[in-house]
C-alpha positions as a LaTeX table, in Angstrom:
\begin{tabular}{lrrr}
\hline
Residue & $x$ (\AA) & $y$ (\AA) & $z$ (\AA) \\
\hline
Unk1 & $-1.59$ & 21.85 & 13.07 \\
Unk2 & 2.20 & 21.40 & 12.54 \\
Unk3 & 4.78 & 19.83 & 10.43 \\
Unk4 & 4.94 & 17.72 & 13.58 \\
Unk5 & 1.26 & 16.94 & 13.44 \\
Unk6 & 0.83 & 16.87 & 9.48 \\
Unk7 & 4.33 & 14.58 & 9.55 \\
Unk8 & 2.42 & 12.26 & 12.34 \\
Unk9 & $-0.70$ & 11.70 & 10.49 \\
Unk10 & 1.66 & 11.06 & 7.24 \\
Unk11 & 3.43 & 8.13 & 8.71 \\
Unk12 & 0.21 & 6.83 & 10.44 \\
Unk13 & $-1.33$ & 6.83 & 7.13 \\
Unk14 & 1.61 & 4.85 & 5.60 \\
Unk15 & 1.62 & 2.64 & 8.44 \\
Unk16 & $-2.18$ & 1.35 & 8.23 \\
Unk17 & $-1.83$ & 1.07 & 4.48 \\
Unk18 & 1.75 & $-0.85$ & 4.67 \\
Unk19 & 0.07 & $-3.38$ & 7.38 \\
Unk20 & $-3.18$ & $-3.52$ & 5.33 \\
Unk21 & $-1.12$ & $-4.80$ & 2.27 \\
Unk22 & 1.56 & $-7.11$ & 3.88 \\
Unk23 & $-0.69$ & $-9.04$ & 6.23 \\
Unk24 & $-2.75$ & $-10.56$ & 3.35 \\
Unk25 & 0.30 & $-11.27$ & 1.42 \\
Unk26 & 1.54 & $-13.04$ & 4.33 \\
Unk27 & $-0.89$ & $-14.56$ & 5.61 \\
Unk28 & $-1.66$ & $-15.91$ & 1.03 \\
Unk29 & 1.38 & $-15.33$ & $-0.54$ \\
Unk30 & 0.14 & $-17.26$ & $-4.08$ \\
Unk31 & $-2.07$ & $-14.27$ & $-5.23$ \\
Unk32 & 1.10 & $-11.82$ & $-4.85$ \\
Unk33 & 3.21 & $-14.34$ & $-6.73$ \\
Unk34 & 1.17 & $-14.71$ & $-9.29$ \\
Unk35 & 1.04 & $-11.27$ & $-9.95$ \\
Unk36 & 4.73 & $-10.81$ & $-10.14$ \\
Unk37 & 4.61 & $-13.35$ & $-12.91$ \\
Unk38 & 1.64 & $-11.53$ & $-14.55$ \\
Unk39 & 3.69 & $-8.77$ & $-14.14$ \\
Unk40 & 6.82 & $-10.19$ & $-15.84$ \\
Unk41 & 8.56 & $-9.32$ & $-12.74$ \\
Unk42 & 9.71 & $-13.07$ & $-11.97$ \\
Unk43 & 9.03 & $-16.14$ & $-15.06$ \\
Unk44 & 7.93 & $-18.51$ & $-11.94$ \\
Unk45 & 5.51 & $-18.55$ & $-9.17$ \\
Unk46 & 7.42 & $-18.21$ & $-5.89$ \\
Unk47 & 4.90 & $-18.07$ & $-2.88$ \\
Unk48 & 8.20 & $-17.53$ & $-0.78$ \\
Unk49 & 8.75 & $-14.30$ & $-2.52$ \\
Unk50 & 5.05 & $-12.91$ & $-1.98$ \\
Unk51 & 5.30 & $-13.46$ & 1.75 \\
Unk52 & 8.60 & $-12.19$ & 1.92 \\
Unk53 & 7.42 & $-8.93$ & $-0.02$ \\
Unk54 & 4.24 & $-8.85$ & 2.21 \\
Unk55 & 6.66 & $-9.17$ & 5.87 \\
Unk56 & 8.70 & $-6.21$ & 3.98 \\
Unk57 & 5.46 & $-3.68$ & 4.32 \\
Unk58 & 4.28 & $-4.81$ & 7.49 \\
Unk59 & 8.27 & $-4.09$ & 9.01 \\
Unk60 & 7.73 & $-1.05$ & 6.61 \\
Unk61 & 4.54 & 0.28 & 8.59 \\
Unk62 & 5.56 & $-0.71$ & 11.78 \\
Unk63 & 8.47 & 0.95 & 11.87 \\
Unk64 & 6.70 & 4.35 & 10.26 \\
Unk65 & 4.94 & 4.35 & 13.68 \\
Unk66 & 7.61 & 3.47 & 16.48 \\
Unk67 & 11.26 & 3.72 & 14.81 \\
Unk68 & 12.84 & 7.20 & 16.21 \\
Unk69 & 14.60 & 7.85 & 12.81 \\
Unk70 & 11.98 & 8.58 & 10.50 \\
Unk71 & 13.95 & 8.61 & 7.60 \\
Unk72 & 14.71 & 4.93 & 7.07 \\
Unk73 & 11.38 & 3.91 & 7.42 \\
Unk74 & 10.04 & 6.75 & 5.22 \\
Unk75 & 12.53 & 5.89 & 2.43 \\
Unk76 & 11.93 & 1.89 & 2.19 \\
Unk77 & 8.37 & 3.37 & 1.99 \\
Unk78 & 9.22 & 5.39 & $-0.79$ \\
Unk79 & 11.29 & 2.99 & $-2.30$ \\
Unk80 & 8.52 & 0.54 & $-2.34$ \\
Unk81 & 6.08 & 2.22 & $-3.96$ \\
Unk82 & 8.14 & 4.24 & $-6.63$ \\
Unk83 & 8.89 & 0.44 & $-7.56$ \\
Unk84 & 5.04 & $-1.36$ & $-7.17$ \\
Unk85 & 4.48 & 2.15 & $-9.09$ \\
Unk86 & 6.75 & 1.76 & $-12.01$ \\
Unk87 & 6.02 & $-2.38$ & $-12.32$ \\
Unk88 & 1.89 & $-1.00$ & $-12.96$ \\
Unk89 & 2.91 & 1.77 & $-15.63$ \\
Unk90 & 4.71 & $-0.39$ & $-17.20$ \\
Unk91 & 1.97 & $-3.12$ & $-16.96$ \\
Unk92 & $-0.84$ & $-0.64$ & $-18.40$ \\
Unk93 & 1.28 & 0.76 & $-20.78$ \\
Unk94 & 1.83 & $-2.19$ & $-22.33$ \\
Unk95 & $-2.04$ & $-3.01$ & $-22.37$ \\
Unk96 & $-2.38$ & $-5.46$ & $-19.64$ \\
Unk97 & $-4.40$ & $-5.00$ & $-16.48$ \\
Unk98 & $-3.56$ & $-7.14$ & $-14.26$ \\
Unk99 & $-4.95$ & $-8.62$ & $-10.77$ \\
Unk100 & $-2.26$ & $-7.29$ & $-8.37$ \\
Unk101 & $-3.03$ & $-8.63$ & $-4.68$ \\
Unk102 & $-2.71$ & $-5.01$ & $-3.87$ \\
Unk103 & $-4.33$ & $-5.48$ & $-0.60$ \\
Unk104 & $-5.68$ & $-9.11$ & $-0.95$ \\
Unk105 & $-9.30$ & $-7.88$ & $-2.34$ \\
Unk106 & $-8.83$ & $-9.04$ & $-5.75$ \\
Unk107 & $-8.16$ & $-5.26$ & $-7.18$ \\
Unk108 & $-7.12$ & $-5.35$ & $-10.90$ \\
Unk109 & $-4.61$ & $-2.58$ & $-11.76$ \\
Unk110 & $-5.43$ & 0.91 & $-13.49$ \\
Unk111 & $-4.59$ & 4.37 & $-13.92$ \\
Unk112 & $-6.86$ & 4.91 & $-10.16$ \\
Unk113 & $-3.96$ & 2.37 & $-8.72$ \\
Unk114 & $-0.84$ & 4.67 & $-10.19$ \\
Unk115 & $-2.88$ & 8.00 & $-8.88$ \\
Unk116 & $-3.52$ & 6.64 & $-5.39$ \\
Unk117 & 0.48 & 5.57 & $-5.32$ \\
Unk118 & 1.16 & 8.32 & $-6.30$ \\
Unk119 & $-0.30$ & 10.17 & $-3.72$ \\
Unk120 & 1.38 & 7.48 & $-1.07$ \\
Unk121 & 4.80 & 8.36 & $-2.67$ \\
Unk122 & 4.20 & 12.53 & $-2.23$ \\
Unk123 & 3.09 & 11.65 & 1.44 \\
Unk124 & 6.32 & 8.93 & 2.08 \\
Unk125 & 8.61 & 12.18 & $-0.03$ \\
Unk126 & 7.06 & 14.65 & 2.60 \\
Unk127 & 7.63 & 12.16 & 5.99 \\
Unk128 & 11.34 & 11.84 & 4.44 \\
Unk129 & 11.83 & 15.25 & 3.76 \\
Unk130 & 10.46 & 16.60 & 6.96 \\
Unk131 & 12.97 & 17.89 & 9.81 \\
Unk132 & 9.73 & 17.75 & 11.96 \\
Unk133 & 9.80 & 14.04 & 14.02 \\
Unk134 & 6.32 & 13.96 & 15.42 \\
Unk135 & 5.77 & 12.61 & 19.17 \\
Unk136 & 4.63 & 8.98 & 20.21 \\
Unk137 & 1.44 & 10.59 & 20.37 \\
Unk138 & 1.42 & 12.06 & 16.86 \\
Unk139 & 2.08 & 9.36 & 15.34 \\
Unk140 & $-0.82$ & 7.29 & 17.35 \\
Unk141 & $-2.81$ & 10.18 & 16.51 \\
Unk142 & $-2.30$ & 9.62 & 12.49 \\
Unk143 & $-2.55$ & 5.83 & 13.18 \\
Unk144 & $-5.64$ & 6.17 & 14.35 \\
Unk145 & $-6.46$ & 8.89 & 11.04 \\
Unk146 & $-4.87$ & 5.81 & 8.67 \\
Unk147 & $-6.80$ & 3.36 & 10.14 \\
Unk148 & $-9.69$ & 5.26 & 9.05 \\
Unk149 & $-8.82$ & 6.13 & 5.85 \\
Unk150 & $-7.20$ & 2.40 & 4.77 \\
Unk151 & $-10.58$ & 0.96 & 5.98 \\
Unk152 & $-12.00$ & 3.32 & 3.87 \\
Unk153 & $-10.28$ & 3.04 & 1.22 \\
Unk154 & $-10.52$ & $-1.23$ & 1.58 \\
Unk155 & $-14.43$ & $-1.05$ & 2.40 \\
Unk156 & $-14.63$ & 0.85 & $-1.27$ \\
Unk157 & $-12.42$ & $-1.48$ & $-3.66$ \\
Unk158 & $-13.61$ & $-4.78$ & $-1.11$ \\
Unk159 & $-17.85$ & $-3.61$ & $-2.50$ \\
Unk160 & $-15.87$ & $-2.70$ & $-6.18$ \\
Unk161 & $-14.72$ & $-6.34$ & $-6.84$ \\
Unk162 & $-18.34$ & $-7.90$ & $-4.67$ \\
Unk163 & $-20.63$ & $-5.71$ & $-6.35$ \\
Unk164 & $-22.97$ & $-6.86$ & $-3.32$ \\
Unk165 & $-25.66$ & $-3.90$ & $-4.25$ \\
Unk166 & $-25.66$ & $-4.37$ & $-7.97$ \\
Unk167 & $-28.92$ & $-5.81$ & $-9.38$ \\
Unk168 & $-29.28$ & $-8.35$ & $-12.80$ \\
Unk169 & $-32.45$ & $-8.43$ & $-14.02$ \\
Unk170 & $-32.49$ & $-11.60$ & $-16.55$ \\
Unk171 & $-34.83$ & $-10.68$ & $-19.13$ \\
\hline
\end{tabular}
């Protein structure tokens, strides 16, 4: 495995993650702009704003897969998530936790949220950074290894919210 290869599966990662969030956001824009409001980001609900946000990852993740420049891409990537990054800090360290539409599964924000951003933002740093631009097929390659990992990743905070396996015994 290569730069090449280890770029590829970076921006297929980013790619299934960036589509995973924006499409719910798009598709329900309310829960996003309530959350900027929660977040003292905005002092209004603005439904335009969440669905404008959520078409700004999905272009984000679609063009970590099929832009030729990787840079662009990888930077707005960065760019968002140093930002969704800093709004949660700031939200936690001022006490609140707060339901953030992360990926339309009803996730409230914690110190797991900032940890698994920051992770995103080291892999959108390394795509940047990289003189390596992976292949077509890389980056299909790493889609395929996002997928994975996002459905992973939504499958666990999806039963986390649901709690369909947890068992009240009324006494």
């Amino acid at each position: 495995m290569d730069l090449a290869d280890l770029a590829g599966a970076g921006c297929g990662l980013l790619a299934a993650l960036f589509v995973a969030s924006g499409v719910p956001k798009i598709r329900r824009p309310f829960g996003l702009a309530l959350a900027l409001v929660r977040f003292g980001v905005v002092r209004r609900v603005q439904p335009g704003l969440g669905r404008l946000l959520g078409a700004l990852e999905v272009a984000t993740g679609i063009a970590m897969v099929i832009s030729p420049a990787l840079l662009p891409a990888a930077t707005c990537a960065l760019v968002l998530l140093v930002a969704f990054t800093a709004v949660v800090v700031r939200s936690l360290l001022a006490g609140q936790s707060v339901e953030c539409a992360c990926f339309g599964t009803g996730e409230t924000t914690s110190w797991v949220t900032v940890a698994r951003n920051l992770v995103l933002i080291g892999v959108a740093a390394f795509v940047a950074a990289t003189t390596a631009v992976p292949t077509m097929d890389q980056r299909i390659s790493g889609l395929l290894i996002g997928t994975v990992i996002a459905c992973g990743y939504l499958l666990m905070s999806t039963l986390a919210v649901v709690k369909p396996f947890s068992v009240r015994i009324d006494g």
